[in-house]
C-alpha positions in Angstrom: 128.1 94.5 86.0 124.8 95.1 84.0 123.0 98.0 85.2 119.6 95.8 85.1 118.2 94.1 87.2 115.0 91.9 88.4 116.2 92.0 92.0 114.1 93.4 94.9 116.6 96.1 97.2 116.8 95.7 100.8 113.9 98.1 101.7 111.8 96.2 99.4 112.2 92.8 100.5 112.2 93.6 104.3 108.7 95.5 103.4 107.6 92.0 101.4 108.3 90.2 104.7 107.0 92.5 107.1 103.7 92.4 105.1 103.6 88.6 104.4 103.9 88.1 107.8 100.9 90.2 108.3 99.2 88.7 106.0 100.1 85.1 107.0 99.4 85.7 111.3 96.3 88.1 110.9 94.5 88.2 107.6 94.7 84.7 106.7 93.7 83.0 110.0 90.2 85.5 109.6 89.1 85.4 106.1 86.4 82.4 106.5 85.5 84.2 109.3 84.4 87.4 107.7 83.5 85.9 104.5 81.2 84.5 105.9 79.8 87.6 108.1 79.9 89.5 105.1 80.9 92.5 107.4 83.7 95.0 107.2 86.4 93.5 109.8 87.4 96.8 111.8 89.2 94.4 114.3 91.8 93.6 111.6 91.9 97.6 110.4 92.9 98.3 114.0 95.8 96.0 113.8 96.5 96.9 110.6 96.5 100.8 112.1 98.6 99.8 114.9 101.4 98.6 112.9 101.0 101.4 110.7 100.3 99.3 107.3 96.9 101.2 107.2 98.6 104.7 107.6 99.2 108.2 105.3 102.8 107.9 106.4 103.4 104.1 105.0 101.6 104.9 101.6 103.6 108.1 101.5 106.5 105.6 101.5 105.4 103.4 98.8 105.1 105.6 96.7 108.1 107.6 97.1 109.7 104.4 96.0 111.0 105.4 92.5 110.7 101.8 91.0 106.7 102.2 91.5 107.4 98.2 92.9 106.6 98.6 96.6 102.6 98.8 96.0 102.8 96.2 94.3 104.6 94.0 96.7 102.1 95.0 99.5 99.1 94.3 97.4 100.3 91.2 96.4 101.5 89.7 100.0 98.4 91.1 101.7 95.7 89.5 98.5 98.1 86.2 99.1 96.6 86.3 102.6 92.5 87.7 101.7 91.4 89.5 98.6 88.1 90.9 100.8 90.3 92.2 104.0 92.9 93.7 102.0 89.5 95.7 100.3 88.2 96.5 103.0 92.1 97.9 104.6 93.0 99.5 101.7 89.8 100.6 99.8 90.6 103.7 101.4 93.5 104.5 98.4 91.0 104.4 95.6 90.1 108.2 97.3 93.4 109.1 98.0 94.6 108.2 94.6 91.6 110.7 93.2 92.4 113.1 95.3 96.3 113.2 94.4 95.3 112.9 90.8 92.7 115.7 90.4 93.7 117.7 93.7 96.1 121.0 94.3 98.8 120.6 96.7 96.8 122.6 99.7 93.6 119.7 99.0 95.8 116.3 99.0 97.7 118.0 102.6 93.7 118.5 103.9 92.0 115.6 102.2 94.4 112.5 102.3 95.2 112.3 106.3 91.3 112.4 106.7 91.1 109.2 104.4 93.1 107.2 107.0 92.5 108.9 110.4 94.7 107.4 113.5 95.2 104.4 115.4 92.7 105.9 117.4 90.3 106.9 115.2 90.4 105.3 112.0 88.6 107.0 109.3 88.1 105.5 105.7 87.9 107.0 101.7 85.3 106.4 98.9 85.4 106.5 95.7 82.6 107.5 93.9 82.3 107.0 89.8 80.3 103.9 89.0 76.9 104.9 88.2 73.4 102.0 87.7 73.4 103.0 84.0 77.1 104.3 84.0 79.3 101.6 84.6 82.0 100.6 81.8 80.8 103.7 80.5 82.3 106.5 82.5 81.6 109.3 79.8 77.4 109.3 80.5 77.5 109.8 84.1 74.1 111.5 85.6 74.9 112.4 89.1 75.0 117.0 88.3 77.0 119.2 90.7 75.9 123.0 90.2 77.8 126.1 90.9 75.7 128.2 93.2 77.5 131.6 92.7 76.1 133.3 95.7 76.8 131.0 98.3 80.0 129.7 96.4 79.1 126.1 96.9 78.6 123.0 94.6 74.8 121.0 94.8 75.4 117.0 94.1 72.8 115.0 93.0 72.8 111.3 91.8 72.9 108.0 93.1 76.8 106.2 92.6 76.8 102.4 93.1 79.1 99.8 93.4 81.0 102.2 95.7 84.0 100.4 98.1 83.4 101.9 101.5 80.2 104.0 100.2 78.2 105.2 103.0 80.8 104.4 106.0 83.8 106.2 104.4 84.3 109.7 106.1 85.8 111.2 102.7 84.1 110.4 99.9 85.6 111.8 97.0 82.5 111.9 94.0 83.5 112.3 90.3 80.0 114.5 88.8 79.4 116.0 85.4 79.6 119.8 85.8 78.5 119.9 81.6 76.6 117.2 80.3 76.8 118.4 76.8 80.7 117.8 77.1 80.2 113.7 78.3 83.6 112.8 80.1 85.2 116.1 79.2 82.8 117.9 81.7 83.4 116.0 84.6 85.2 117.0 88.0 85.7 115.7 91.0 84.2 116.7 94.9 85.5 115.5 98.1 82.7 115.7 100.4 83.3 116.0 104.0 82.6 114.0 106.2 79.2 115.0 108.0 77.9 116.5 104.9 74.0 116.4 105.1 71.9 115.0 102.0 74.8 111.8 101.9 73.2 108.6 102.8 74.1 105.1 101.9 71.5 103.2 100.0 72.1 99.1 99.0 74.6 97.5 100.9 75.1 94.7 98.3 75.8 90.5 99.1 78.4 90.3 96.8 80.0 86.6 94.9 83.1 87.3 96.4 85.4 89.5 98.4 82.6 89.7 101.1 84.7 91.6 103.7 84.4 94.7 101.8 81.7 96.7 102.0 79.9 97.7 99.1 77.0 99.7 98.5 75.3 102.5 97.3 76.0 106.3 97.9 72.9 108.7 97.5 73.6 112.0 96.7 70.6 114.5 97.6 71.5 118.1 97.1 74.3 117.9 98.9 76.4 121.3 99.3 80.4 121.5 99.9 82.1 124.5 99.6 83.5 125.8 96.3 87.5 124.4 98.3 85.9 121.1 97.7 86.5 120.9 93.6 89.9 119.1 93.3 91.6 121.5 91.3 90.0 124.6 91.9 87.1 126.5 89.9 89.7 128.5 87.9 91.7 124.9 86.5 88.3 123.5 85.5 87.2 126.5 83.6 90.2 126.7 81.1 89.6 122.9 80.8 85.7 123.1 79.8 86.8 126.2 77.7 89.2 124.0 75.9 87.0 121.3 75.4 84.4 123.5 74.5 86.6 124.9 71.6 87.7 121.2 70.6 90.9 121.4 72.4 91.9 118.8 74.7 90.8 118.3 78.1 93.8 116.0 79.6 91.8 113.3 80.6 89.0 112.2 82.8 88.9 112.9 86.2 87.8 109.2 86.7 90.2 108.0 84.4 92.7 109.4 85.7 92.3 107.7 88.9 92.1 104.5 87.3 95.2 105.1 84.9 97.1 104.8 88.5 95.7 102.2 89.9 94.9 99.5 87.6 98.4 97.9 88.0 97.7 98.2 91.8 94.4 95.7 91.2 96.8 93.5 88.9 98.8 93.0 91.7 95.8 92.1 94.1 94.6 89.8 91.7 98.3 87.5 91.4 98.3 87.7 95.5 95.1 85.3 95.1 96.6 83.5 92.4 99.6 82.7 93.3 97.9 81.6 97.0 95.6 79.1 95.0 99.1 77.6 93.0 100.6 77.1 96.1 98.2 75.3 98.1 97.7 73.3 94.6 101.2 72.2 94.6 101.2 71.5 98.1 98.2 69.4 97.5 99.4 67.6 94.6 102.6 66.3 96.7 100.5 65.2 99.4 97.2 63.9 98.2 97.6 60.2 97.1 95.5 58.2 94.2 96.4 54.8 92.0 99.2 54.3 95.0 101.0 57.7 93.9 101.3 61.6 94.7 99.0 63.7 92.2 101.6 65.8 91.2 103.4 62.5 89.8 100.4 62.7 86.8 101.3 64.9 83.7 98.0 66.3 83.6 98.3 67.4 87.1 101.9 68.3 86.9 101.4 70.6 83.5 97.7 72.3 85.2 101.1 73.4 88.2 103.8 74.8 85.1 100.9 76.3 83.2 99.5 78.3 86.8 103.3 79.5 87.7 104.3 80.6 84.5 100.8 82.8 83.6 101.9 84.3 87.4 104.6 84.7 86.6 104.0 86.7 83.3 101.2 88.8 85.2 103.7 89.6 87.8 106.3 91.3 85.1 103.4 92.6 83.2 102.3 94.7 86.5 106.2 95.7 87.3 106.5 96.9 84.0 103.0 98.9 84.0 104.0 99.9 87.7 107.9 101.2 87.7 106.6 103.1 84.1 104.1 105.2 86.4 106.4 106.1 89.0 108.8 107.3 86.3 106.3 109.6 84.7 106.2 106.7 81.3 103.1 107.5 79.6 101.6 104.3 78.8 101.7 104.4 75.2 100.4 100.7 74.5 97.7 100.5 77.3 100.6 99.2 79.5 98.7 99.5 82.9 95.4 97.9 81.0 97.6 95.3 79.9 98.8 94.3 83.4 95.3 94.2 85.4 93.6 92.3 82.0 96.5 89.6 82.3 96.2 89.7 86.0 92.6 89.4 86.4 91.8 86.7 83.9 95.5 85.0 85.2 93.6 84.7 88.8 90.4 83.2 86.9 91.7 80.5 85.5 94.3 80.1 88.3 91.7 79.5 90.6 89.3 77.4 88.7 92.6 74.9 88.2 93.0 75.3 91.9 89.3 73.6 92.4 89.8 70.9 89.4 93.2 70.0 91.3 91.3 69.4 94.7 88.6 67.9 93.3 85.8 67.6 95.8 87.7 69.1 98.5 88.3 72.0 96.4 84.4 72.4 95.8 83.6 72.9 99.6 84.2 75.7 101.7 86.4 74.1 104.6 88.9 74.7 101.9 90.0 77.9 100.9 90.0 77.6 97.3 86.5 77.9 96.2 86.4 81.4 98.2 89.7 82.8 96.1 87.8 81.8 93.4 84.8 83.7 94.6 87.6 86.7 94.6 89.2 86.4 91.7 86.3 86.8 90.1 85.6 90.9 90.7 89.3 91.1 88.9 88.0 91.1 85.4 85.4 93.3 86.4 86.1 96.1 88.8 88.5 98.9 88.0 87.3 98.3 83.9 86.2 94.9 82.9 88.4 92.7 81.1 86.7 93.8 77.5 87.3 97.8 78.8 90.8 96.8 79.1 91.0 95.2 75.3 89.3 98.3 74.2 92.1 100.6 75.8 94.9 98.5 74.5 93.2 98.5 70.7 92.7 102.4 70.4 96.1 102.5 72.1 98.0 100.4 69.9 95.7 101.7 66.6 95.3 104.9 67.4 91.9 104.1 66.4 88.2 105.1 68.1 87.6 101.5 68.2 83.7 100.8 69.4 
């Protein structure tokens, strides 16, 4: 028997399940609901906290899993059911991720249970990089933290935007430039505490899509969090600035780094809504008669329904690929995780927008679910690195090339 193989283990599928069930009973039944509120829907966080979905424990799980596939599976069931909930649930791994990324092993054991909370007291993550004139690029970042020696504390200042959970989260976790002269080289990243004085949210924004999760600004006015609060210690990022300083490397951004993990994570959010939209296509096309026939019976119908499963498909092995190669330490040579989330996102795109020509009218109007997972699918080619970031990693990847 080959040693390779394309099938799901038991764990795996009985997680898919337990998730799509979720996702079908809960999420889906809500998401016109708070689409339309525009609000953050705590009432499905609870549940989601009861059954331990939205837990440290279950994404301590995940990604113990060494095929990197279980994420993936959850983001993908719990996207097929709402893009904007699952954001708002799970927003909260965007901070974790940063914090496991950048962190030592005494901050990730402090920081990362604070991101979730309990059952009974759910508490939620930010991350905090996007800036109003720093958004593709990462490198010119404004927002300072200064070393105040004598007190040993870090000042932040800066306004971050675009920030899931900014403002409400208890943990935000704030990527700064500690050397502007160095660009991306001489930035770190914060946690600060929840409670920390001189944090306040600014802009809550009314977004296109994924409306459930709250989005909004984070103002940053000298705020002070003990010198514990640089992921990675004080020591770490002076040999790093040093380095860079002399020309050495630097080992990566601490934004980028983030990103780097979870970008096959957003692929996988962005197929849940496509592969929602194919399927109430197809169950459309079978059912909805014209000219005395089923829909589906007219090639140009019928090819729109291949052409939508097999670009899923292929978005769905691209994000396997990018995801089992992080879990097993792969570096990705070829922009492999860029690769995955660019296919993904503009799969979910034009998914979608065959969804709506499929329905027609119907499709149009919001009594029917597709023109709001088109709303979604939208932020896929945009958050996370837009679609022309992701071209740009892929090019200097595959040139080895400073491609502009």
């Amino acid at each position: 028997m080959a040693d390779f193989s394309l099938d799901l283990n038991e764990d795996q599928l009985q997680i898919q399940k337990w998730v799509h069930d979720f996702a079908e009973e809960v999420v889906r039944p809500a998401a016109h609901e708070w689409d339309e509120r525009e609000e953050t829907p705590w009432p499905i966080i609870e549940e989601a906290a009861k059954i331990g979905l939205y837990s440290m424990e279950f994404g301590a799980n995940a990604v113990a899993d060494t095929t990197g596939l279980t994420w993936p599976i959850v983001m993908e069931e719990m996207c097929w059911g709402d893009a904007g909930i699952t954001l708002a649930i799970f927003g909260s791994t965007l901070a974790v991720s940063g914090i496991i990324a950048n962190g030592t092993p005494e901050q990730i054991g402090e920081w990362v249970p604070q991101c979730f909370g309990t059952p009974e007291k759910i508490q939620l993550g930010a991350f905090c990089v996007s800036e109003p004139d720093a958004g593709s690029d990462v490198s010119s970042l404004r927002t300072r933290a200064v070393y105040d020696d004598a007190k040993d504390e870090w000042v932040l200042n800066g306004t971050k935007t675009w920030i899931t959970n900014g403002g409400i989260a208890d943990v935000h976790v704030v990527v700064a430039s500690v050397d502007p002269e160095l660009a991306g080289r001489g930035q770190a990243s914060f946690v600060v505490p929840p409670g920390t004085p001189g944090l306040t949210m600014g802009q809550k924004f009314k977004k296109h899509g994924i409306r459930a999760s709250h989005t909004a600004e984070v103002v940053l006015d000298d705020v002070r969090v003990p010198g514990s609060c640089l992921l990675g210690g004080k020591e770490k990022l002076d040999e790093r600035l040093a380095r860079a300083r002399e020309g050495g490397s630097s080992r990566g951004q601490a934004a980028l780094k983030t990103f780097e993990a979870t970008r096959p994570l957003v692929g996988a959010m962005a197929i849940g809504i496509a592969r929602a939209a194919y399927e109430y296509s197809l169950d459309y096309a079978k059912e909805r008669v014209q000219f005395g026939r089923p829909i589906i019976e007219n090639q140009a119908i019928a090819f729109k329904l291949a052409d939508m499963k097999t670009e899923i498909d292929a978005s769905r092995l691209l994000v396997w690929r990018a995801s089992w190669m992080g879990a097993n330490g792969k570096p990705f040579e070829n922009g492999e995780g860029s690769m995955s989330k660019l296919k993904a996102g503009e799969t979910a795109v034009k998914v979608t927008d065959e969804a709506i020509q499929i329905l027609g009218g119907y499709g149009y109007v919001r009594e029917y679910p597709v023109e709001r997972w088109h709303r979604d699918a939208k932020i896929y080619t945009i958050f996370e690195g837009t679609s022309e970031i992701q071209r740009l990693v892929i090019a200097r990847s595959i040139s080895g090339v400073h491609i502009r």
